[in-house]
C-alpha positions in Angstrom: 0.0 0.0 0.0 1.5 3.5 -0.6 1.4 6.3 1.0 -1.0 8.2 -0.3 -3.4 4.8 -0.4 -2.9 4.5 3.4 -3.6 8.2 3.9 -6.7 8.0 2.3 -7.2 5.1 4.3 -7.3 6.8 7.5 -8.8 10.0 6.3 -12.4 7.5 5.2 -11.7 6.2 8.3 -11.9 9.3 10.5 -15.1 10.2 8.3 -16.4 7.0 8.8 -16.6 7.8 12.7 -17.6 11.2 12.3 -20.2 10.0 10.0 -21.3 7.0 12.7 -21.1 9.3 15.7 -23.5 12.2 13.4 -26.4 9.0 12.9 -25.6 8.4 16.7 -27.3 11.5 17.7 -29.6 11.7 14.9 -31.0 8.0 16.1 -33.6 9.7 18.3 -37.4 10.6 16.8 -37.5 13.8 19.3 -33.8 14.9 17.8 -35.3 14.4 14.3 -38.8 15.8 15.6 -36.6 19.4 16.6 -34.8 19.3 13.1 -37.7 19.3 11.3 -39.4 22.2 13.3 -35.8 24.3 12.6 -36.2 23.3 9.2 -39.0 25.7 9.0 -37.8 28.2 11.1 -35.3 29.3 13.4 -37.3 29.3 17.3 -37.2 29.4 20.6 -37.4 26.7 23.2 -41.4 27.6 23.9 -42.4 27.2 20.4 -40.6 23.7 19.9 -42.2 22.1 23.7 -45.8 23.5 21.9 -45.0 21.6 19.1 -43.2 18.5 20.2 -45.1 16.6 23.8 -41.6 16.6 25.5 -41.2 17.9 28.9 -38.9 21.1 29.4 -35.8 19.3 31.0 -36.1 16.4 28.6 -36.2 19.4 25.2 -33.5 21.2 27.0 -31.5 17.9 27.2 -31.9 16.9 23.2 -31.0 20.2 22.2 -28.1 20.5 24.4 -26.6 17.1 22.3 -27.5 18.5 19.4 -25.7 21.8 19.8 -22.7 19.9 21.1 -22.5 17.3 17.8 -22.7 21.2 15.9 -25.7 20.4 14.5 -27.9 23.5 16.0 -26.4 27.0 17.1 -28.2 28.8 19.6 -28.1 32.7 20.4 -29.7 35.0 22.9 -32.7 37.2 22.1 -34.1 39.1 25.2 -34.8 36.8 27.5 -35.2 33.8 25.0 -32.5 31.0 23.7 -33.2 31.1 19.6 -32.5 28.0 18.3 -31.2 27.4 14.9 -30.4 24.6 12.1 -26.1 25.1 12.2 -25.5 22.3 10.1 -26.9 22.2 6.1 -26.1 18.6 5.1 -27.9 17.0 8.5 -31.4 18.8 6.9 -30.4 17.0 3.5 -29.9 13.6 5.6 -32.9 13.8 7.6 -35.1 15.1 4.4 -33.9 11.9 2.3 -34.2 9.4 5.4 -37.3 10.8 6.5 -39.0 11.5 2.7 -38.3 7.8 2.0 -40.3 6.3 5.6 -42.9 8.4 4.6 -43.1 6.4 1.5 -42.4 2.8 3.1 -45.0 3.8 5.4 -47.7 4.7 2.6 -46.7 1.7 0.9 -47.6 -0.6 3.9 -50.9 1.5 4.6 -51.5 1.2 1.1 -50.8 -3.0 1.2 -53.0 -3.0 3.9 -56.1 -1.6 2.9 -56.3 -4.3 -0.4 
């Protein structure tokens, strides 16, 4: 193997485990639940517990991951934490993923009903 074969090597490698460790924290239905509100807007904390049935800690707890794995920034308005989508490709990911359940799940509704 040469050099430049075993470089690349390591470099899929380390994007291998970034990749793994970004489908680690995306592997939770509220995290996705919170993308796809920010994917409408940027919002507070308020707006996302009125849309997703979480409690407050449990909300503060998956947004505090998700700001750490740099997938949502955060700033300060007034008294309010704004929360926003940081990361571009992780809306592509979760549009894809979740486009194509939504169409495995027709598909069995649809089997279903004949």
């Amino acid at each position: 193997m040469t050099k430049k074969a075993a470089k690349v090597g390591v470099e899929q490698g380390a994007a291998f485990e970034r990749a793994a460790k970004l489908f680690g924290v995306l592997a939770t239905p509220v995290r996705l639940r919170i993308i796809g509100e920010l994917c409408a807007s940027e919002t507070n904390v308020t707006h996302l517990l009125g849309a997703i049935n979480v409690s407050q800690p449990n909300m503060s707890r998956h947004l505090n991951v998700l700001f750490k794995a740099g997938i949502v920034s955060r700033r300060r308005s007034g008294a309010n934490v704004i929360y926003a989508l940081a990361n571009p490709s992780v809306v592509s990911i979760c549009k894809a993923v979740c486009t194509d359940m939504d169409i495995e799940v027709a598909k069995s509704h649809d089997a279903i009903e004949i």
